[in-house]
PDB file of N, CA, C and O in Angstrom:
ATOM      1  N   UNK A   1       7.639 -57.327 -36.150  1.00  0.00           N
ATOM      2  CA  UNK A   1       8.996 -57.395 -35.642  1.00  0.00           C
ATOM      3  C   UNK A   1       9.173 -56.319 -34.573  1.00  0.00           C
ATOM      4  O   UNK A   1       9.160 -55.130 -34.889  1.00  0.00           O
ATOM      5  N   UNK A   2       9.308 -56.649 -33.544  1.00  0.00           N
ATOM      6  CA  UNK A   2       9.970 -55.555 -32.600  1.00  0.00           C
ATOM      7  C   UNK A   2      11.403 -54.936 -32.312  1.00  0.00           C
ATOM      8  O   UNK A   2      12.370 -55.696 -32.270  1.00  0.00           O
ATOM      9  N   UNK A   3      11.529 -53.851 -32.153  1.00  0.00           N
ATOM     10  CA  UNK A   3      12.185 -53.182 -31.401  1.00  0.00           C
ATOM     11  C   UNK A   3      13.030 -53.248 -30.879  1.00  0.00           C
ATOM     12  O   UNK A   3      12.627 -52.950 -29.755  1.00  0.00           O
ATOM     13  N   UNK A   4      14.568 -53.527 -30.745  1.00  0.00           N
ATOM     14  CA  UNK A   4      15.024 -53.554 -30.126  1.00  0.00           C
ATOM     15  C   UNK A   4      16.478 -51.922 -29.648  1.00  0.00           C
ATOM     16  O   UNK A   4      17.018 -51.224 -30.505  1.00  0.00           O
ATOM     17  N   UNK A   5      16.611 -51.849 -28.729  1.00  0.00           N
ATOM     18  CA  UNK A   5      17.481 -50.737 -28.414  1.00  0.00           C
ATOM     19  C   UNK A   5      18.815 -51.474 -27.572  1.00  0.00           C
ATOM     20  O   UNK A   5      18.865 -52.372 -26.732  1.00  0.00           O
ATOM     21  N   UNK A   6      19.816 -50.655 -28.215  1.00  0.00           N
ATOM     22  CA  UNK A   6      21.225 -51.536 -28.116  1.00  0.00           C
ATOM     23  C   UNK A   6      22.188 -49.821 -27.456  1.00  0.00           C
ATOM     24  O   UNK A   6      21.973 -48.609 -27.470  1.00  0.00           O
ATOM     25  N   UNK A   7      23.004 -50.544 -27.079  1.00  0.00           N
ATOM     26  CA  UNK A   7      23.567 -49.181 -26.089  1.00  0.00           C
ATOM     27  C   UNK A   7      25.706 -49.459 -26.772  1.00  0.00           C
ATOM     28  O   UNK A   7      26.451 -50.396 -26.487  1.00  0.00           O
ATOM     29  N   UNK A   8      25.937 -48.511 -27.454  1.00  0.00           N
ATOM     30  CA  UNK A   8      27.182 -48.305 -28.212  1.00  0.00           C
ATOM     31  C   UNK A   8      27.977 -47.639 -27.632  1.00  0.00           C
ATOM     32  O   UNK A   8      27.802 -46.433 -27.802  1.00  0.00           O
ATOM     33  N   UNK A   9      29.262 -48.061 -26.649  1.00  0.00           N
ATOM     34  CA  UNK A   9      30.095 -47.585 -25.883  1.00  0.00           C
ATOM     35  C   UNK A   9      30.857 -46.588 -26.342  1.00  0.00           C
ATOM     36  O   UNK A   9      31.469 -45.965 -25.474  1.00  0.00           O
ATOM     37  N   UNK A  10      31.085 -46.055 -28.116  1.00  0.00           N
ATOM     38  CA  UNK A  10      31.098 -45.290 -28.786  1.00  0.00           C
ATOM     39  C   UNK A  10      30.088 -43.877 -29.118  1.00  0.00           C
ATOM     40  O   UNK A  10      30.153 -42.713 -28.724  1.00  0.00           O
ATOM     41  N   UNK A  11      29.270 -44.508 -29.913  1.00  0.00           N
ATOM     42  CA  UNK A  11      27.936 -43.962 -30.258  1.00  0.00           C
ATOM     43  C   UNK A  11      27.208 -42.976 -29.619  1.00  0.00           C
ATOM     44  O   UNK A  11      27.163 -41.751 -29.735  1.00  0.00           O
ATOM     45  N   UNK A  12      26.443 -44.080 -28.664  1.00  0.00           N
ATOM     46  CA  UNK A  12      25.529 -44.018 -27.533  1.00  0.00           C
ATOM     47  C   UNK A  12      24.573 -45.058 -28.543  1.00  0.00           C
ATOM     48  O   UNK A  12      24.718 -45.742 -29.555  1.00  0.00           O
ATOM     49  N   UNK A  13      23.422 -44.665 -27.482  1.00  0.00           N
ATOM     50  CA  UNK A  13      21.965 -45.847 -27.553  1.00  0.00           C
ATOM     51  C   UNK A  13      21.558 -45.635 -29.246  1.00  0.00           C
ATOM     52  O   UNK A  13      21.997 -44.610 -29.769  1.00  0.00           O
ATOM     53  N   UNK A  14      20.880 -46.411 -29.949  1.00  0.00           N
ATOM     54  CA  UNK A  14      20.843 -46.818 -30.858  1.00  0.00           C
ATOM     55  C   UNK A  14      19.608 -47.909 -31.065  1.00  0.00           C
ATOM     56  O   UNK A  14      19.706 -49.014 -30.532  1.00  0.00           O
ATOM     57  N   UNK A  15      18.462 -47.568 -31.843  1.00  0.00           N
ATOM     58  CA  UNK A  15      17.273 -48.679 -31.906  1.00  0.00           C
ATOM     59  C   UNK A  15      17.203 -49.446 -33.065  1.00  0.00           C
ATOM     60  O   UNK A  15      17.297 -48.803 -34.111  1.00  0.00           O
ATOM     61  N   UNK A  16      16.983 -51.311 -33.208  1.00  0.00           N
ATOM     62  CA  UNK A  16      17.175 -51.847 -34.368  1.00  0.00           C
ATOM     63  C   UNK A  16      15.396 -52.644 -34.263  1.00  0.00           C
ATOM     64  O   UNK A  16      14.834 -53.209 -33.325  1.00  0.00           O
ATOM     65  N   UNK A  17      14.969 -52.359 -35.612  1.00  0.00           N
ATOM     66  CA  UNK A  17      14.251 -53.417 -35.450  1.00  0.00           C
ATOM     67  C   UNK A  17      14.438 -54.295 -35.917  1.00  0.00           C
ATOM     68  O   UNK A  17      14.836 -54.084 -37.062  1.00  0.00           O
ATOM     69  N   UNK A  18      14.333 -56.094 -35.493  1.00  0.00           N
ATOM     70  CA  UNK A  18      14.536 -57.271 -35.404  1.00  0.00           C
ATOM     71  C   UNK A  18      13.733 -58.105 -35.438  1.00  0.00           C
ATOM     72  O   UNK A  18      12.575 -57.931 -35.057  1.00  0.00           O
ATOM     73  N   UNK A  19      14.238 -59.314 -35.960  1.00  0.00           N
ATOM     74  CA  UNK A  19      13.445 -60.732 -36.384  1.00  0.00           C
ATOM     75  C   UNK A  19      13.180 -61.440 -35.152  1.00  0.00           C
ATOM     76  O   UNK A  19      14.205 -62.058 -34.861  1.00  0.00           O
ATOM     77  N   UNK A  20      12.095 -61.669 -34.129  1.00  0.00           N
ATOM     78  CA  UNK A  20      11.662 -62.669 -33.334  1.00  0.00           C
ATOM     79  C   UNK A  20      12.611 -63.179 -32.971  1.00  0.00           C
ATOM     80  O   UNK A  20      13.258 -63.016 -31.937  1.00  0.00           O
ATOM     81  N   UNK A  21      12.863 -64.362 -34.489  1.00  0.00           N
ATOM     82  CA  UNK A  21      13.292 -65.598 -34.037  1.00  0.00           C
ATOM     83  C   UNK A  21      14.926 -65.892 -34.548  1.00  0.00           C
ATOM     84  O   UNK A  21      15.436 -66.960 -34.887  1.00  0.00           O
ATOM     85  N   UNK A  22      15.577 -64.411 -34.456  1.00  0.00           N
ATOM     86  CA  UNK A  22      16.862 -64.177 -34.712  1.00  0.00           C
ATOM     87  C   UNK A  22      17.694 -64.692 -32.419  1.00  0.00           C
ATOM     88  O   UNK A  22      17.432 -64.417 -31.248  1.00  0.00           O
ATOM     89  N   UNK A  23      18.899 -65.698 -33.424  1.00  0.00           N
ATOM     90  CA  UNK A  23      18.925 -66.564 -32.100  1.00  0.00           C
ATOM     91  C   UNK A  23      19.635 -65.520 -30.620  1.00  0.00           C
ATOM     92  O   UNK A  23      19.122 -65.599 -29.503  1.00  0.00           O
ATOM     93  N   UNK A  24      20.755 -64.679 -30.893  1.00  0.00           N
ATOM     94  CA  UNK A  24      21.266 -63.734 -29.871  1.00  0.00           C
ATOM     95  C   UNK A  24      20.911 -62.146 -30.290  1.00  0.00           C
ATOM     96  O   UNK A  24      21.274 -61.489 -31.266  1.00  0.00           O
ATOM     97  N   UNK A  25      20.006 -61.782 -29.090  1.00  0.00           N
ATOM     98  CA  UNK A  25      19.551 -60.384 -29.257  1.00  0.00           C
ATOM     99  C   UNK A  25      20.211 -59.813 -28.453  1.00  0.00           C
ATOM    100  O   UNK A  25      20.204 -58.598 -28.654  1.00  0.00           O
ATOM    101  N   UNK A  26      20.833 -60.140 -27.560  1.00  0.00           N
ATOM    102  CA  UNK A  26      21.659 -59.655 -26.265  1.00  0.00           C
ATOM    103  C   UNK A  26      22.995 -58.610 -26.631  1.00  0.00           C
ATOM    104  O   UNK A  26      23.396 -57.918 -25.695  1.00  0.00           O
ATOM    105  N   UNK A  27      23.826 -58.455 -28.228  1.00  0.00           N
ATOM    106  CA  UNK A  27      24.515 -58.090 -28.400  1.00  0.00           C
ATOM    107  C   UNK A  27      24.806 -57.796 -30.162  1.00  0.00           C
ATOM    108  O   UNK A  27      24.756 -58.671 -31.027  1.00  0.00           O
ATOM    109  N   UNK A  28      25.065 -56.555 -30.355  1.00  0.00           N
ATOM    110  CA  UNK A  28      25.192 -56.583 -32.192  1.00  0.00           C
ATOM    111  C   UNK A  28      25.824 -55.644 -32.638  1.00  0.00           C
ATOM    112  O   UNK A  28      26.015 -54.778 -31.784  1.00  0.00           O
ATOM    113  N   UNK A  29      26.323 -55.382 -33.807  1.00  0.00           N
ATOM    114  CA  UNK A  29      27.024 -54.721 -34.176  1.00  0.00           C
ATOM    115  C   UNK A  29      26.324 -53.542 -34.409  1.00  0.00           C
ATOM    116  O   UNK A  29      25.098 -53.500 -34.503  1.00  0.00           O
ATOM    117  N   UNK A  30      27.491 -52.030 -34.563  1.00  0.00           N
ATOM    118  CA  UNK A  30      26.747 -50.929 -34.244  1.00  0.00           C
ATOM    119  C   UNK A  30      26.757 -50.369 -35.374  1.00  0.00           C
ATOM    120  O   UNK A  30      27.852 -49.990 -35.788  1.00  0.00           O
ATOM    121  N   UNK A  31      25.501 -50.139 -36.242  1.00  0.00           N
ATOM    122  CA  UNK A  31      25.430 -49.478 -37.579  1.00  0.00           C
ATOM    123  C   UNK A  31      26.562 -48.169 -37.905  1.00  0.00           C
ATOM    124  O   UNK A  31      26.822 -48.106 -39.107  1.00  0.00           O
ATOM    125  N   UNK A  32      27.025 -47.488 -37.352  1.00  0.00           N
ATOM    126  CA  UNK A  32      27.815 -46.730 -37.544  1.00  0.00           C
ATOM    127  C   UNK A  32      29.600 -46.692 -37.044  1.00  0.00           C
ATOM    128  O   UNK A  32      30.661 -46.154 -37.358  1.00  0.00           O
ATOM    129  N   UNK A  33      29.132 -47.480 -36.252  1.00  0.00           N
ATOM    130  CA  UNK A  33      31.197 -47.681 -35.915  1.00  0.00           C
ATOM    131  C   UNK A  33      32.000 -48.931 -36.249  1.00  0.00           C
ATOM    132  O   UNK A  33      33.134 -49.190 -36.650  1.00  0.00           O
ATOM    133  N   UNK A  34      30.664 -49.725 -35.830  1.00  0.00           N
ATOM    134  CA  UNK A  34      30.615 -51.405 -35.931  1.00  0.00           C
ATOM    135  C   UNK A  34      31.216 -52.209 -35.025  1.00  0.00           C
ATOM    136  O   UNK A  34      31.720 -53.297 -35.306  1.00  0.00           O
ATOM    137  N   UNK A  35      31.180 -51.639 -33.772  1.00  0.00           N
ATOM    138  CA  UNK A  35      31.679 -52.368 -32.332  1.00  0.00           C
ATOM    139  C   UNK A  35      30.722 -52.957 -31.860  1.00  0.00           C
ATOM    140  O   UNK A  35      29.615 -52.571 -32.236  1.00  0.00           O
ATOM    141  N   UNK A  36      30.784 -53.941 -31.008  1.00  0.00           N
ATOM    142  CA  UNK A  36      29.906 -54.589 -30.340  1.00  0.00           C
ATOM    143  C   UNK A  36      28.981 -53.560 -29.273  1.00  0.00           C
ATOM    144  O   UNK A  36      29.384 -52.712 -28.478  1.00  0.00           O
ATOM    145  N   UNK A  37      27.791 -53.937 -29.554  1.00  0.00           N
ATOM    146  CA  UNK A  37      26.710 -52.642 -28.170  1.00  0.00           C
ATOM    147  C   UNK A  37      26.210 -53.803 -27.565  1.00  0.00           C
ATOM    148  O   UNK A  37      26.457 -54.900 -28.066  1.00  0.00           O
ATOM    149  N   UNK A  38      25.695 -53.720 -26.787  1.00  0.00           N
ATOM    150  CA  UNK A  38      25.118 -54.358 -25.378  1.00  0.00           C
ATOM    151  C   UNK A  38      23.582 -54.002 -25.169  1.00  0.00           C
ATOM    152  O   UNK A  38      23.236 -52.921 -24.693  1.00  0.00           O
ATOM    153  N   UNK A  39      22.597 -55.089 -25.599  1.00  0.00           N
ATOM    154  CA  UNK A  39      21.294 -54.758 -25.619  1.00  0.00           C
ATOM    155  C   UNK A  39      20.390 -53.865 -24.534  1.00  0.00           C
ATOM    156  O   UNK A  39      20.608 -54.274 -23.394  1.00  0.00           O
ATOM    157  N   UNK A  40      19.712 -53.079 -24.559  1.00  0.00           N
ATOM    158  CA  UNK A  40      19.006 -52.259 -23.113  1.00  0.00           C
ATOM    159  C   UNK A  40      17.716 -52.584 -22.883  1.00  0.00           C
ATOM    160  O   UNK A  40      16.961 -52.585 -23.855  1.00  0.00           O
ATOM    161  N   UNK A  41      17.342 -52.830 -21.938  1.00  0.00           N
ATOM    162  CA  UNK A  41      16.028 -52.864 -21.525  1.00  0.00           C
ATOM    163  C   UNK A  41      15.383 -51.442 -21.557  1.00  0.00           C
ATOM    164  O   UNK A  41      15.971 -50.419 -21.206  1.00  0.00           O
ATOM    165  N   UNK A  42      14.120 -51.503 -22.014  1.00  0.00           N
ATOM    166  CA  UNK A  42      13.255 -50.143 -22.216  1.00  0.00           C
ATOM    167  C   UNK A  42      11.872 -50.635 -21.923  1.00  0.00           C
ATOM    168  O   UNK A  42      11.236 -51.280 -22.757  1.00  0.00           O
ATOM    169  N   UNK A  43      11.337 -50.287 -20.568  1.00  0.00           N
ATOM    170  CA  UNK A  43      10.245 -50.332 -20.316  1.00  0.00           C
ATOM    171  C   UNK A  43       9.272 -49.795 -21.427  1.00  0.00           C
ATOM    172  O   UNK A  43       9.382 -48.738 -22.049  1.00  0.00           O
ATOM    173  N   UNK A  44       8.075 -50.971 -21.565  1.00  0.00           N
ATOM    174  CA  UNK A  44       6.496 -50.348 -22.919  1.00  0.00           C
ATOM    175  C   UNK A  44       6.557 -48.590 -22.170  1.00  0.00           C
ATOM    176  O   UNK A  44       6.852 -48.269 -21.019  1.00  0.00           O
ATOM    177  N   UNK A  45       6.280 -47.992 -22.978  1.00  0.00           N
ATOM    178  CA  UNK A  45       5.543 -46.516 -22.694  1.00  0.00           C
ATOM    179  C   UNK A  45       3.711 -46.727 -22.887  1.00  0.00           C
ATOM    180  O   UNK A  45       2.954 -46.877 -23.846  1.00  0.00           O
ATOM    181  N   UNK A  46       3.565 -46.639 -21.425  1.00  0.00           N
ATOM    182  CA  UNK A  46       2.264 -46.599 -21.036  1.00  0.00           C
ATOM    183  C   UNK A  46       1.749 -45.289 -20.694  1.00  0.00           C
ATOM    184  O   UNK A  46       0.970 -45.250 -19.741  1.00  0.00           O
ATOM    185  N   UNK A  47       2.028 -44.236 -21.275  1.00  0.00           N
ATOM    186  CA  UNK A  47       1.763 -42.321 -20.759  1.00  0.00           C
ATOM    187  C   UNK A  47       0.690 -42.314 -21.657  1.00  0.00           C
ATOM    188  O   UNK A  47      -0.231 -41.582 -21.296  1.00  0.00           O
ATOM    189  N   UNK A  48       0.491 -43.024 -22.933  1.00  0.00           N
ATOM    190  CA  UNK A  48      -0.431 -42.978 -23.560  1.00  0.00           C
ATOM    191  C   UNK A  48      -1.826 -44.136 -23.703  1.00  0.00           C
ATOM    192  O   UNK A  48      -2.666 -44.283 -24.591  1.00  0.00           O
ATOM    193  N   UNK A  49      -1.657 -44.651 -22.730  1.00  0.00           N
ATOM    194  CA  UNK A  49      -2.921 -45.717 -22.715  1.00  0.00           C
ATOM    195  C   UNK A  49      -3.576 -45.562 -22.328  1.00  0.00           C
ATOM    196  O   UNK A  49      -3.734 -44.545 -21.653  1.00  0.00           O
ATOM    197  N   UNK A  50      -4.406 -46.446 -22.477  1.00  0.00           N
ATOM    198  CA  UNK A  50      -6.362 -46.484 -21.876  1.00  0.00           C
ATOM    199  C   UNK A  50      -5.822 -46.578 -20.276  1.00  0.00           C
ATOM    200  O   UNK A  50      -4.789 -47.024 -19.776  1.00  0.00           O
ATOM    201  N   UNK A  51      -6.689 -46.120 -19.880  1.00  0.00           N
ATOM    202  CA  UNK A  51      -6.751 -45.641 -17.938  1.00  0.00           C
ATOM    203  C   UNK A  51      -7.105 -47.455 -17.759  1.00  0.00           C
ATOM    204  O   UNK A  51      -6.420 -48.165 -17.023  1.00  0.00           O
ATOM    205  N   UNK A  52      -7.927 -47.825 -18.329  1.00  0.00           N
ATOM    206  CA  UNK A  52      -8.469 -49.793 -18.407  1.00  0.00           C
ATOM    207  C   UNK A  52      -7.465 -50.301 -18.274  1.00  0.00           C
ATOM    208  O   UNK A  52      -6.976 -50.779 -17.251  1.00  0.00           O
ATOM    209  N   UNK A  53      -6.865 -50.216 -19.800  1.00  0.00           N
ATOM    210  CA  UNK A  53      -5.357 -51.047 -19.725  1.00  0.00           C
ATOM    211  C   UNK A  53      -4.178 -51.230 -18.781  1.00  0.00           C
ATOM    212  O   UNK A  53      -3.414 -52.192 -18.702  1.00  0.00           O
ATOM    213  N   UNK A  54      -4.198 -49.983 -18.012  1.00  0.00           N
ATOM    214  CA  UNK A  54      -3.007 -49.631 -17.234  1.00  0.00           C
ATOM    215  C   UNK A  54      -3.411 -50.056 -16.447  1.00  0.00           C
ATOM    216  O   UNK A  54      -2.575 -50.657 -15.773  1.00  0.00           O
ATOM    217  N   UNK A  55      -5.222 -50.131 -15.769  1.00  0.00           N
ATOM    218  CA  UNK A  55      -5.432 -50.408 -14.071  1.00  0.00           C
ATOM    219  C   UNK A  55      -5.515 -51.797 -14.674  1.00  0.00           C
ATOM    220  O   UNK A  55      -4.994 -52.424 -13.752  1.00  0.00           O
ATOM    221  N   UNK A  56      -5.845 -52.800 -15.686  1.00  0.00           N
ATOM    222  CA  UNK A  56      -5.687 -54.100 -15.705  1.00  0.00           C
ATOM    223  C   UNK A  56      -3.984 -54.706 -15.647  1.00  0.00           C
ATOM    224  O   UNK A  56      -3.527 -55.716 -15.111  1.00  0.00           O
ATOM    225  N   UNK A  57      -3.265 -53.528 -16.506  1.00  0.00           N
ATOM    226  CA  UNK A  57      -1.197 -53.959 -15.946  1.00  0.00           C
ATOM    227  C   UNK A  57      -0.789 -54.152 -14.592  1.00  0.00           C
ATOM    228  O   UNK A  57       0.134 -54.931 -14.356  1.00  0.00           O
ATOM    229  N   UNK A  58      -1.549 -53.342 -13.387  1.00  0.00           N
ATOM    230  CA  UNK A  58      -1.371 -52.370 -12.708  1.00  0.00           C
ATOM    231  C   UNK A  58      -1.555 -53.885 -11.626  1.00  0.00           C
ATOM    232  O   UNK A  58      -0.625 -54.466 -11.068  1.00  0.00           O
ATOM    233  N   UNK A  59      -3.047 -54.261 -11.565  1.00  0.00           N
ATOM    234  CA  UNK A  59      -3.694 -55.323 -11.150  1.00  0.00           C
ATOM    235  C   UNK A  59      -3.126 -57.224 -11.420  1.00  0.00           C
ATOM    236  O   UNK A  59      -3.151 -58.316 -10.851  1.00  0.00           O
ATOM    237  N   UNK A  60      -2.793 -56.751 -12.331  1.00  0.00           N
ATOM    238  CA  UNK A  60      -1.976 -57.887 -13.149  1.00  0.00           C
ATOM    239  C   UNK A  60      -3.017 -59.533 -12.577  1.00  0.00           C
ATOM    240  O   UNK A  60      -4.226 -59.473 -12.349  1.00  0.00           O
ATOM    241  N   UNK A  61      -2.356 -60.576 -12.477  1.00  0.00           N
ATOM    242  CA  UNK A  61      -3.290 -61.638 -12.438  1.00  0.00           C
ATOM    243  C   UNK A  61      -3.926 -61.753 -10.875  1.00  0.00           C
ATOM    244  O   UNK A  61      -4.068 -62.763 -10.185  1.00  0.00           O
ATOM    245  N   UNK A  62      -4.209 -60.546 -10.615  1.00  0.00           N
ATOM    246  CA  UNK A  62      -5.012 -60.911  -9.356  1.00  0.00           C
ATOM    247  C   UNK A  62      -5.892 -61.392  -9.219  1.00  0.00           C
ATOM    248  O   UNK A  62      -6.733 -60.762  -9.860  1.00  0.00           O
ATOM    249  N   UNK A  63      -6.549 -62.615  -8.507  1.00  0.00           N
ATOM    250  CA  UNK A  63      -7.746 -63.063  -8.818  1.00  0.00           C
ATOM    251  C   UNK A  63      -9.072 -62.139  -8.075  1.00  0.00           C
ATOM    252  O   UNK A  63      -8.999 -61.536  -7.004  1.00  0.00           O
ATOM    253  N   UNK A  64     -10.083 -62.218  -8.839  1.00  0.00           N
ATOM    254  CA  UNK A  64     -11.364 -61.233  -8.564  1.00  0.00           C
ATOM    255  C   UNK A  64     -12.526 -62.350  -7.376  1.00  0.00           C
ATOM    256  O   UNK A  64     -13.196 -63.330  -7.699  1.00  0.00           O
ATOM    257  N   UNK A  65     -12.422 -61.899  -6.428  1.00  0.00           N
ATOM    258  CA  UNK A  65     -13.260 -62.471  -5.333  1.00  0.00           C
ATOM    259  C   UNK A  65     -14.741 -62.103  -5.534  1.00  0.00           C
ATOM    260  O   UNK A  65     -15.081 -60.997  -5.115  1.00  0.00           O
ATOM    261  N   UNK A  66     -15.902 -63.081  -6.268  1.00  0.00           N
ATOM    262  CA  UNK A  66     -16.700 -62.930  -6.389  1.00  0.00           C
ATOM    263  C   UNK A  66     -17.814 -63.148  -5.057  1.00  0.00           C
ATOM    264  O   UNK A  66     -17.239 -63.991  -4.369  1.00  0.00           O
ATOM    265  N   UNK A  67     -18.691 -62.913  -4.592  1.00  0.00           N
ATOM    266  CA  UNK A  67     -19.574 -63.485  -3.607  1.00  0.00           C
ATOM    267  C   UNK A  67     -20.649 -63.904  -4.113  1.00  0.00           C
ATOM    268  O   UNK A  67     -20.864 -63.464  -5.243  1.00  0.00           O
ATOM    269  N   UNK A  68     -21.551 -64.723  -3.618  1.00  0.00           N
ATOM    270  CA  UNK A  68     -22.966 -64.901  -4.265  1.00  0.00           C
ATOM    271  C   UNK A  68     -24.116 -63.607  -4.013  1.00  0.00           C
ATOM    272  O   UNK A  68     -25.212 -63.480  -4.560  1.00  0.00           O
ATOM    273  N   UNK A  69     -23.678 -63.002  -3.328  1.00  0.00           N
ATOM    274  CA  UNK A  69     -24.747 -62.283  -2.938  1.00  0.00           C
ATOM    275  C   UNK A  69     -24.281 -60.482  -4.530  1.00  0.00           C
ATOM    276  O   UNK A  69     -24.867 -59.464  -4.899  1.00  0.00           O
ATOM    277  N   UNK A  70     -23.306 -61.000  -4.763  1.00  0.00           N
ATOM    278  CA  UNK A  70     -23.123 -59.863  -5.871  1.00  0.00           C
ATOM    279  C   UNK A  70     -23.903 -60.137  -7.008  1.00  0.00           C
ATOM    280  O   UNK A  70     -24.674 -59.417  -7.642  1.00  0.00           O
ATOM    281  N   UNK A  71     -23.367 -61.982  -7.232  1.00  0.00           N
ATOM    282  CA  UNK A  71     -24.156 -62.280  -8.669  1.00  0.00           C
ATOM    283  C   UNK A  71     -25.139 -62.174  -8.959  1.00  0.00           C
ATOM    284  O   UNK A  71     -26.076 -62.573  -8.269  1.00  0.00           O
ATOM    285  N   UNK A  72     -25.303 -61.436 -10.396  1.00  0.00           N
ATOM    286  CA  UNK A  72     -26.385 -61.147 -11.215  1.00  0.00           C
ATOM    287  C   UNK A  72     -27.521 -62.043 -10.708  1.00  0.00           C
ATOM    288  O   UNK A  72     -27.221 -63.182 -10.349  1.00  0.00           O
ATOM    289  N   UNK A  73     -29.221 -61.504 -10.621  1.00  0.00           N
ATOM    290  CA  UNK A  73     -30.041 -62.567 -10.115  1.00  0.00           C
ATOM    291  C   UNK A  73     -30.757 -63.012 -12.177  1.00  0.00           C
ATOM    292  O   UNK A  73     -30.981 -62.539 -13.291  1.00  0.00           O
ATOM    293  N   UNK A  74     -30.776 -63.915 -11.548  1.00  0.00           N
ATOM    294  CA  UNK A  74     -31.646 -64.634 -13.064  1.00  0.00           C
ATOM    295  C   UNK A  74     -32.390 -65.259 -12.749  1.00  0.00           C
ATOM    296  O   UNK A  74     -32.027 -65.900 -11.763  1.00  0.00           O
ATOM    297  N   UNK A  75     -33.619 -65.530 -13.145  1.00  0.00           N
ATOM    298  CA  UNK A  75     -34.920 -66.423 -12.925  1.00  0.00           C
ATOM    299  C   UNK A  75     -34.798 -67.631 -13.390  1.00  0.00           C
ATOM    300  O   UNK A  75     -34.553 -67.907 -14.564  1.00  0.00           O
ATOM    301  N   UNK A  76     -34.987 -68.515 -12.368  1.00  0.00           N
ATOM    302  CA  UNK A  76     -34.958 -69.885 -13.243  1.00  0.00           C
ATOM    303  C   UNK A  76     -35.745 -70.249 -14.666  1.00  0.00           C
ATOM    304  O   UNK A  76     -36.707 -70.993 -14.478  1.00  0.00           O
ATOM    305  N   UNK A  77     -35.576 -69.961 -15.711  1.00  0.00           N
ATOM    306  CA  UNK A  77     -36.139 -70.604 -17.019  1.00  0.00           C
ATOM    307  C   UNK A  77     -36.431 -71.951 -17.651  1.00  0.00           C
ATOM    308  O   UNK A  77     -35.622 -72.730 -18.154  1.00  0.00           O
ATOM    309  N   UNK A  78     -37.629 -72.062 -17.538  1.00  0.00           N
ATOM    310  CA  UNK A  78     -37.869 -74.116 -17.665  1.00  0.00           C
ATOM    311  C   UNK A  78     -37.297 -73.682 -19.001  1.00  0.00           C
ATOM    312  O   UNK A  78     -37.331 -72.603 -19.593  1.00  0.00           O
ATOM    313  N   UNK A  79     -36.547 -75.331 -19.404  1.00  0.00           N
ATOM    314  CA  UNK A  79     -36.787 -75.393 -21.263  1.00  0.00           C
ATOM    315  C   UNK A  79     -37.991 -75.837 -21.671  1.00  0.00           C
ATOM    316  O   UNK A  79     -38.783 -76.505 -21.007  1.00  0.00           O
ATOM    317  N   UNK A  80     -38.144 -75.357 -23.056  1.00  0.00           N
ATOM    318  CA  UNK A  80     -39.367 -75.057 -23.728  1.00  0.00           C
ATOM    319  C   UNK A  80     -39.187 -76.632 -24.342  1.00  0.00           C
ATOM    320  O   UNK A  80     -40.131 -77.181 -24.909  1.00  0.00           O
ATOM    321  N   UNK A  81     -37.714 -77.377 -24.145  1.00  0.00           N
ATOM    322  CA  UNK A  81     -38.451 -78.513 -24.825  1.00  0.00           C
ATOM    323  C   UNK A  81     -38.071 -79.315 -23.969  1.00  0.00           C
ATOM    324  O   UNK A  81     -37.297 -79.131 -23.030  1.00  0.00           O
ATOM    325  N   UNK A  82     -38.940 -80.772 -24.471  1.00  0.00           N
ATOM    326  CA  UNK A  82     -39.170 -81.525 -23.035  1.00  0.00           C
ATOM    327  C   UNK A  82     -37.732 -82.608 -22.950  1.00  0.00           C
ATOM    328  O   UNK A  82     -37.341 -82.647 -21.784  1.00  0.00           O
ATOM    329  N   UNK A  83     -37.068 -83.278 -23.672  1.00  0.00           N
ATOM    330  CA  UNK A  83     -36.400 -83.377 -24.405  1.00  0.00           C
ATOM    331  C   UNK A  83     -34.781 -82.631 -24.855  1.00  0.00           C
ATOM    332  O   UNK A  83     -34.150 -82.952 -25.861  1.00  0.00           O
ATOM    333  N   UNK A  84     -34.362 -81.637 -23.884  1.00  0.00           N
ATOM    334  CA  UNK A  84     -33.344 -80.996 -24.617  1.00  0.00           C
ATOM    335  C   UNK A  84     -31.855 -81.357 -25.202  1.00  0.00           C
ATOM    336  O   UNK A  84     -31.107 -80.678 -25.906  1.00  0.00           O
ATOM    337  N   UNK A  85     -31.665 -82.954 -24.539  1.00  0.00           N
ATOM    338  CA  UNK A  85     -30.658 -83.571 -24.999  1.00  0.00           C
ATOM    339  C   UNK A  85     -30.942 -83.936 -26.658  1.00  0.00           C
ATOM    340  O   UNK A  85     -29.960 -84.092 -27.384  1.00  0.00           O
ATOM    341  N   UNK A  86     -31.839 -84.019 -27.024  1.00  0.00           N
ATOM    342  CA  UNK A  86     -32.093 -84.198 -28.574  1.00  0.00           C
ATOM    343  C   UNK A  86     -32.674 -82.987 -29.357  1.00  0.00           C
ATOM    344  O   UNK A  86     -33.214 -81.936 -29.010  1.00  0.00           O
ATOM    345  N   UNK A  87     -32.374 -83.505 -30.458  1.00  0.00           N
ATOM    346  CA  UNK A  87     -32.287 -82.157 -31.663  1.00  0.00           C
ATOM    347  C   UNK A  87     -33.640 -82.052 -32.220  1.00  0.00           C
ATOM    348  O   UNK A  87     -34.591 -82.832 -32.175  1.00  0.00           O
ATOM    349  N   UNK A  88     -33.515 -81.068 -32.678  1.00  0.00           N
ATOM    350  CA  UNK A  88     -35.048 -81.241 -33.123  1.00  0.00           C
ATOM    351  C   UNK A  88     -35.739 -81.432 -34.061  1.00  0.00           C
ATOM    352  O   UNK A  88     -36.042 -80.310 -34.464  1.00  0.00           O
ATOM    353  N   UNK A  89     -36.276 -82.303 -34.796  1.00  0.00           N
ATOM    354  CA  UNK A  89     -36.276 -83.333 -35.805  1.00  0.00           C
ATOM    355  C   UNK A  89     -37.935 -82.853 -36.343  1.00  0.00           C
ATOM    356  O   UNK A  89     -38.484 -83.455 -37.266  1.00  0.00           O
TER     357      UNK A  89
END
């Protein structure tokens, strides 16, 4: 269940954690006054992640331009059987 942080025009900010598939997250009552708060956006905290993770966020779905002249070389390998569409019996 995640997280959610709600902002109390009373209060102040205030964090609930919540059911997924609970239908309005946008607005809820405030554990201590009980007025309506107004949900907040809170960026993930990424200060603590893998340097990977962040340059793969960072990069996001960029596509990776491969060339042929990069790809790995591999030797052509005959199959050992003559036959490889069938199993081997």
């Amino acid at each position: 269940m995640p997280n959610y942080t709600f902002l109390c025009p009373a209060c102040g900010e205030f964090t609930l954690l919540l059911n997924m598939t609970r239908d309005n997250k946008q607005s809820t009552a405030c554990p201590t006054c009980n007025t309506i708060a107004k949900r907040v956006f809170k960026p993930p905290m990424t200060l603590r992640m893998d340097s990977k993770v962040k340059k793969r966020i960072k990069n996001g779905m960029k596509p990776r331009v491969v060339k042929k002249e990069n790809m790995p070389k591999k030797p052509y390998k005959k199959s050992a059987v003559s036959r490889p569409w069938q199993a081997g019996h």
